[in-house]
C-alpha positions as CSV (number, residue, x, y, z in Angstrom):
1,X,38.6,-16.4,20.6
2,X,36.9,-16.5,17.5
3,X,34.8,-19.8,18.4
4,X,33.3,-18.1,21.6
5,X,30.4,-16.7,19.6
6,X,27.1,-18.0,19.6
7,X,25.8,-19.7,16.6
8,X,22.3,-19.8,18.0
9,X,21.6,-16.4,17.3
10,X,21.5,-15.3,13.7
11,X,19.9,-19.2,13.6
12,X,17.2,-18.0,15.7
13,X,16.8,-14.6,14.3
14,X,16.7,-16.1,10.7
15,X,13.7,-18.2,11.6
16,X,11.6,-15.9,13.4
17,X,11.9,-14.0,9.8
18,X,11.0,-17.4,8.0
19,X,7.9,-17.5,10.0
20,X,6.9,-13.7,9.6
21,X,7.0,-14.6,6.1
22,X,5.5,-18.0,5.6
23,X,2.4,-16.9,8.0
24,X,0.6,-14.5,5.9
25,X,1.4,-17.2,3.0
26,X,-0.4,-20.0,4.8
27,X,-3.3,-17.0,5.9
28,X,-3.5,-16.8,2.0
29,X,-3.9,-20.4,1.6
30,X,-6.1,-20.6,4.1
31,X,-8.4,-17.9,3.6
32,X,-8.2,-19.0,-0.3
33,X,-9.5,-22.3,0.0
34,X,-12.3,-21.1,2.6
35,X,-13.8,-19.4,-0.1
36,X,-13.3,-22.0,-3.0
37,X,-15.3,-24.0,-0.8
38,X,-18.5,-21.3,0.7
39,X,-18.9,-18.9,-1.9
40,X,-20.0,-19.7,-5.8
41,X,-17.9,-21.7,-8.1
42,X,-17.7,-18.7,-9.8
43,X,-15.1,-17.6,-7.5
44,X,-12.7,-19.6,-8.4
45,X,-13.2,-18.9,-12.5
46,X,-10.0,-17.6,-14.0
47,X,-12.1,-14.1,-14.8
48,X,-12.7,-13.9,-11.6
49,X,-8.9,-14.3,-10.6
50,X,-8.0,-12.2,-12.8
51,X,-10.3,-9.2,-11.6
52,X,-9.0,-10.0,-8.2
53,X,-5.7,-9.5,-9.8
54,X,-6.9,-6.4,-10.7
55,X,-8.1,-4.7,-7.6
56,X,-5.0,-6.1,-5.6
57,X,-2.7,-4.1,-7.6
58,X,-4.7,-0.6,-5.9
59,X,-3.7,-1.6,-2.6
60,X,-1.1,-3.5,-3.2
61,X,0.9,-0.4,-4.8
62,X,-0.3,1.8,-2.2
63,X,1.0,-0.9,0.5
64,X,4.7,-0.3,-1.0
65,X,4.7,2.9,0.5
66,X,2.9,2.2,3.2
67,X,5.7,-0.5,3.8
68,X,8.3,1.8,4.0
69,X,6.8,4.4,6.5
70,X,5.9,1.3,9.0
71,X,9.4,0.0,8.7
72,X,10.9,3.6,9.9
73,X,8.2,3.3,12.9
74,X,5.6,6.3,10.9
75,X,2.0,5.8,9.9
76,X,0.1,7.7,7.1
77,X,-3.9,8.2,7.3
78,X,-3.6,10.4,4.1
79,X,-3.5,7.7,1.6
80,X,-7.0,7.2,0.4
81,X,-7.0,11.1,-0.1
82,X,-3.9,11.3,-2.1
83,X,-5.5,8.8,-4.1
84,X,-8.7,10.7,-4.8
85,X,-6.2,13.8,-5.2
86,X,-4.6,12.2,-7.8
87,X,-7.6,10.8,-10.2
88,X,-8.8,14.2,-10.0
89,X,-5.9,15.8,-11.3
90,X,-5.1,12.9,-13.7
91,X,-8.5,13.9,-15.4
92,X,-7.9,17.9,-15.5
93,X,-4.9,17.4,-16.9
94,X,-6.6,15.1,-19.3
95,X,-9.2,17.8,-20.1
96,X,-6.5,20.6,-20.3
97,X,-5.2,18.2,-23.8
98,X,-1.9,16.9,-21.7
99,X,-0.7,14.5,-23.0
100,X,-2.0,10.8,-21.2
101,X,1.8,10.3,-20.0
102,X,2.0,13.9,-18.6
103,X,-1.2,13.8,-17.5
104,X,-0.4,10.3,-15.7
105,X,2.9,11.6,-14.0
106,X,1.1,15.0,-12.6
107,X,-1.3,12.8,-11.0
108,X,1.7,10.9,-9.0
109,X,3.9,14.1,-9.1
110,X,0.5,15.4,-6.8
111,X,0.7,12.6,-4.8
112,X,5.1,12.5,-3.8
113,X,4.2,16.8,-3.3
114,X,1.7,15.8,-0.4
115,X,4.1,13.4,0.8
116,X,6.5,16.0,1.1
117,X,4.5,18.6,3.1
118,X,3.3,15.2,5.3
119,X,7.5,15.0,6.0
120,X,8.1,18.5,6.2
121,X,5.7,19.0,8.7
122,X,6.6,15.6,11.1
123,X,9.8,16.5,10.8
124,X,10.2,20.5,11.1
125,X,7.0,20.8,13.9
126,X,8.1,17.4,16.0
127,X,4.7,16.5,15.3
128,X,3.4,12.6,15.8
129,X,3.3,11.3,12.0
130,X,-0.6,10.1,13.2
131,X,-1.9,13.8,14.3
132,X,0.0,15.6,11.1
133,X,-1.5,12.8,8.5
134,X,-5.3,13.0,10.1
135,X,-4.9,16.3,9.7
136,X,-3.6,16.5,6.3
137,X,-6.5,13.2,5.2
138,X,-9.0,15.6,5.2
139,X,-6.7,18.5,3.9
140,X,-6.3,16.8,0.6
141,X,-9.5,15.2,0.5
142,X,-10.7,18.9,0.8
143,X,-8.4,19.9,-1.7
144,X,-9.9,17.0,-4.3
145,X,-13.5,18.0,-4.1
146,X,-12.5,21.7,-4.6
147,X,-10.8,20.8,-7.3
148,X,-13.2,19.0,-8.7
149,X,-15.8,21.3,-7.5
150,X,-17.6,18.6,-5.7
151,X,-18.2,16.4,-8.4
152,X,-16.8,13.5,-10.8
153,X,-14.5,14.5,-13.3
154,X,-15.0,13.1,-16.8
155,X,-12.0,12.9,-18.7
156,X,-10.9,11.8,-22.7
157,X,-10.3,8.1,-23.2
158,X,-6.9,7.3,-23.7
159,X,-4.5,4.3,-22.9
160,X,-4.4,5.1,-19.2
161,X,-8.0,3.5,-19.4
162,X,-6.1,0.5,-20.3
163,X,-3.6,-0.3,-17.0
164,X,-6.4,-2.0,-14.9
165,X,-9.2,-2.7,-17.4
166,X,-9.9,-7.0,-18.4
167,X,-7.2,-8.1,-21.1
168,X,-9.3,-8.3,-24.5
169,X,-8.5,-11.7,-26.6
170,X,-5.7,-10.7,-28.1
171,X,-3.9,-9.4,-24.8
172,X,-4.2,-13.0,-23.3
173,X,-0.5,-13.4,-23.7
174,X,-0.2,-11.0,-21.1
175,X,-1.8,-12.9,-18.8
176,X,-2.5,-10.2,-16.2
177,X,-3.3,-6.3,-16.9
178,X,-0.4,-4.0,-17.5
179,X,-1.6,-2.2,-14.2
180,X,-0.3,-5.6,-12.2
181,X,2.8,-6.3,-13.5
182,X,3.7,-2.4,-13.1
183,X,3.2,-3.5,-9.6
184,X,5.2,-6.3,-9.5
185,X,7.7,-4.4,-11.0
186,X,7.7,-2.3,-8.8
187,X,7.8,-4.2,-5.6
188,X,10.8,-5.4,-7.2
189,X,12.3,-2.3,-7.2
190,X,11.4,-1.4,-3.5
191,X,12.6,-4.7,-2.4
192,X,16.1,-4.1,-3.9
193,X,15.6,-0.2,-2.0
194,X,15.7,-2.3,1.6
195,X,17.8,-4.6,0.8
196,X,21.0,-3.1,-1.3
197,X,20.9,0.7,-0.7
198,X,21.9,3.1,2.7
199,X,18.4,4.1,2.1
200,X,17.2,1.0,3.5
201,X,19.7,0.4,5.9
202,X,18.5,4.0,7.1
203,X,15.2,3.1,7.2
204,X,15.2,0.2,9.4
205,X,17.9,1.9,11.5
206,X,15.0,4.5,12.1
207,X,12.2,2.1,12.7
208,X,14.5,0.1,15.3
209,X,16.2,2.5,17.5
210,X,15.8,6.4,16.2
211,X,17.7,7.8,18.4
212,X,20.5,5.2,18.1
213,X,20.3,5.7,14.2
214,X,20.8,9.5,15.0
215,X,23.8,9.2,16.7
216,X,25.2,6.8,14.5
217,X,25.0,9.4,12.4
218,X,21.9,8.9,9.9
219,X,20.3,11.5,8.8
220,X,16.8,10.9,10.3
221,X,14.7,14.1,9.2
222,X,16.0,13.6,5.6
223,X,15.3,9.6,5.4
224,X,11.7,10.7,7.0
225,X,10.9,13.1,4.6
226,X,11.7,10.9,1.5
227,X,10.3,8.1,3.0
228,X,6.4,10.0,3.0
229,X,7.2,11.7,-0.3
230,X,8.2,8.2,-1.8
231,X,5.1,6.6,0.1
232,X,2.6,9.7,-1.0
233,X,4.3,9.1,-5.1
234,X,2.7,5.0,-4.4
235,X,-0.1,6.7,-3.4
236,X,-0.5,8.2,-6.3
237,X,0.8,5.8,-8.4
238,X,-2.4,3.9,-7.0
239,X,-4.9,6.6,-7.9
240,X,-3.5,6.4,-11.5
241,X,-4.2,3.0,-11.3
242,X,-8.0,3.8,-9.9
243,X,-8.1,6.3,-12.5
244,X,-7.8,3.3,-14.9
245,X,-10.8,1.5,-13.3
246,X,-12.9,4.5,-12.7
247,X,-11.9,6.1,-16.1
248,X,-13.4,9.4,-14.1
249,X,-11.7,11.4,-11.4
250,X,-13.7,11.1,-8.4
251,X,-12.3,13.2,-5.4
252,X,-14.7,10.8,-3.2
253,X,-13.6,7.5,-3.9
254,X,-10.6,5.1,-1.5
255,X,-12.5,6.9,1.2
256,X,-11.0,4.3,4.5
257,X,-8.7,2.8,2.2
258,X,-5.9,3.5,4.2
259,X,-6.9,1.0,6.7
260,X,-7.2,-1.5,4.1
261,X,-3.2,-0.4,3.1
262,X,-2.3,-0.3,6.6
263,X,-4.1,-3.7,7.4
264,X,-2.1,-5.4,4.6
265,X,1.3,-4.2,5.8
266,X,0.7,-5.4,9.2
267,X,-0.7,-8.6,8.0
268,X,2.3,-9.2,5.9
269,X,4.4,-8.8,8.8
270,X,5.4,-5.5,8.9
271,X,5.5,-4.4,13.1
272,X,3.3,-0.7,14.0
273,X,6.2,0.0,16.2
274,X,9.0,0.0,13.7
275,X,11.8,-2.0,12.5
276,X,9.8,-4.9,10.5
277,X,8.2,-5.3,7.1
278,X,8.4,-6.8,3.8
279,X,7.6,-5.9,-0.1
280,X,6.2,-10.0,-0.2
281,X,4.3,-9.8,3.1
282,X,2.7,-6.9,2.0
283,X,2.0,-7.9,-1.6
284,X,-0.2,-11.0,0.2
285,X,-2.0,-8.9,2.9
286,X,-2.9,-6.5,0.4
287,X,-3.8,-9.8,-1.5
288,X,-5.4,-11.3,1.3
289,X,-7.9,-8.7,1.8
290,X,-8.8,-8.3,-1.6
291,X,-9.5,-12.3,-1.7
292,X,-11.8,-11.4,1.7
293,X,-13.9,-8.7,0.2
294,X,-14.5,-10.8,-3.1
295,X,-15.5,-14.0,-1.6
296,X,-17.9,-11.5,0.4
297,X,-19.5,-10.3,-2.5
298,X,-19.5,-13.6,-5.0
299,X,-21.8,-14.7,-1.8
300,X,-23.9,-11.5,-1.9
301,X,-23.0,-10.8,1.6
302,X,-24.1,-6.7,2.3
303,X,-21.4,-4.0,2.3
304,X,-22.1,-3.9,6.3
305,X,-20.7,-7.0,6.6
306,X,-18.0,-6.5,4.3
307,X,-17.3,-3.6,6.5
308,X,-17.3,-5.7,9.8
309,X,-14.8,-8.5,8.3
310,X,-12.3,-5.7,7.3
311,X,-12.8,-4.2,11.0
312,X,-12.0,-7.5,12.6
313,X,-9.1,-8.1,10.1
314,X,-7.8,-5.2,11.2
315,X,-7.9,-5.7,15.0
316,X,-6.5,-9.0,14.7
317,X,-3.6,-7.7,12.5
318,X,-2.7,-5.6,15.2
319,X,-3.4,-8.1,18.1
320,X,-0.8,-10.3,16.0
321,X,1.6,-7.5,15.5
322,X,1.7,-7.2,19.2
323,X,2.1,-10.9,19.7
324,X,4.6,-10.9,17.7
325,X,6.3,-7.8,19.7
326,X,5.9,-9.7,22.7
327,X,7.5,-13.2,22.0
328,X,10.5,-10.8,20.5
329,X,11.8,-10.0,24.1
């Protein structure tokens, strides 16, 4: 009886997961040695992989969250803002004498408390997780420039100045800024989330079948409403980390780049309509885009074209997560 089972199956499944993660790999490749061979020589020098290094680790944080809400079938428009949130209240706490640690962890402590109302509020009202985080973009994007009464915020230099700025000579043994392996770390971390823990069992379960994962007896508000807080702390995590650049907080910047976060999730492999994604997939689309826009600008193409290459990126992303949906059943 045991031998009736078919050993096509989990074969078959396995390798449609190979190829959702080798594609975005190849893309990388691809898209890579495109530019090595159009734009400058200068974008291939080491300084300039290392800045590209740099600004991946932005996204690429913000895309672990981001990650985790497109697994469990969610979106979140709010991310740029929580982003701006958080530099500004990085730099008031800066200017109130915190110290750069505390002053670091109110920044993402802002961020995980917006993620929080963004899950209470999808969860309690019934409310589509696209209408509630529209709504709550420009709440906390309000909320930033109040705080920072519609300007920049200058704050003290400290070491926070130091997660994303270039490596000086003698931090060459680090080989990339502390700001990138703190996301690498990271990723880690989340990967060992999906993989080991009910969490992440839950969390696909949601993104799957939701109503199947209800009855089976998961606790569906709950997961939802840790899975935006924990997105909304990456979020902030990632304005810290655009503190760093910045060394300002600036309740206008990361305006739209949610759709660079969401672009890279769905690039990576991760499915809009729930139940897919990876940590690795998204670590490349996020690196993937940021390869896109530098190759744009080491050819001194305009920031409207810039603008129309991210658009397009984004429309096939999608076009591919629904080819993808499509050759599933």
């Amino acid at each position: 009886m045991e031998k009736t089972e078919n050993p096509k199956i989990p074969f078959s499944f396995s390798w449609r997961k190979w190829l959702n993660l080798i594609g975005p790999v190849l893309g990388l490749v691809f898209v890579f040695a495109l530019f090595s061979i159009i734009a400058p020589e200068s974008f291939r020098s080491g300084r300039n992989l290392e800045t590209i290094a740099r600004q991946t680790a932005i996204t690429g944080t913000a895309s672990l969250g981001m990650t985790l809400v497109i697994i469990s079938a969610g979106i979140d428009l709010s991310v740029g803002s929580v982003i701006a949130l958080s530099t500004v209240v990085i730099a008031l706490l800066l200017n109130l004498g915190l110290n750069p640690l505390l002053a670091g962890l109110g920044g993402i402590l802002a961020g995980a408390i917006c993620g929080l109302v963004n899950g209470a509020l999808i969860t309690r009202l019934r409310v589509v997780p696209f209408i509630v985080t529209l709504g709550t973009l420009l709440v906390i994007r309000g909320l930033a420039k109040g705080l920072a009464r519609e300007q920049k915020v200058d704050a003290p230099i400290s070491w926070l100045n130091n997660l994303l700025s270039a490596l000086k000579p003698d931090q060459r043994w680090l080989v990339l800024a502390p700001g990138v392996w703190l996301m690498i770390i990271l990723s880690l971390m989340v990967w060992l989330l999906l993989r080991y823990t009910r969490l992440g069992r839950h969390i696909f379960a949601i993104g799957s079948n939701e109503n199947t994962a209800r009855l089976c007896g998961v606790p569906t508000d709950r997961v939802k409403v840790m899975v935006y807080t924990l997105a909304a702390g990456f979020a902030g995590l990632s304005g810290l980390m655009q503190f760093s650049r910045l060394t300002v907080g600036d309740p206008t910047v990361a305006a739209g780049l949610e759709l660079d976060v969401i672009a890279a999730v769905v690039i990576g492999g991760g499915s809009l309509s729930g139940g897919e994604g990876s940590i690795l997939g998204s670590l490349v689309g996020a690196l993937i885009m940021t390869v896109i826009r530098s190759g744009c600008s080491q050819m001194g193409l305009p920031n409207w074209v810039q603008e129309i290459v991210t658009g397009a990126i984004i429309i096939i992303a999608v076009a591919l997560d629904r080819f993808r949906r499509r050759r599933a059943f």
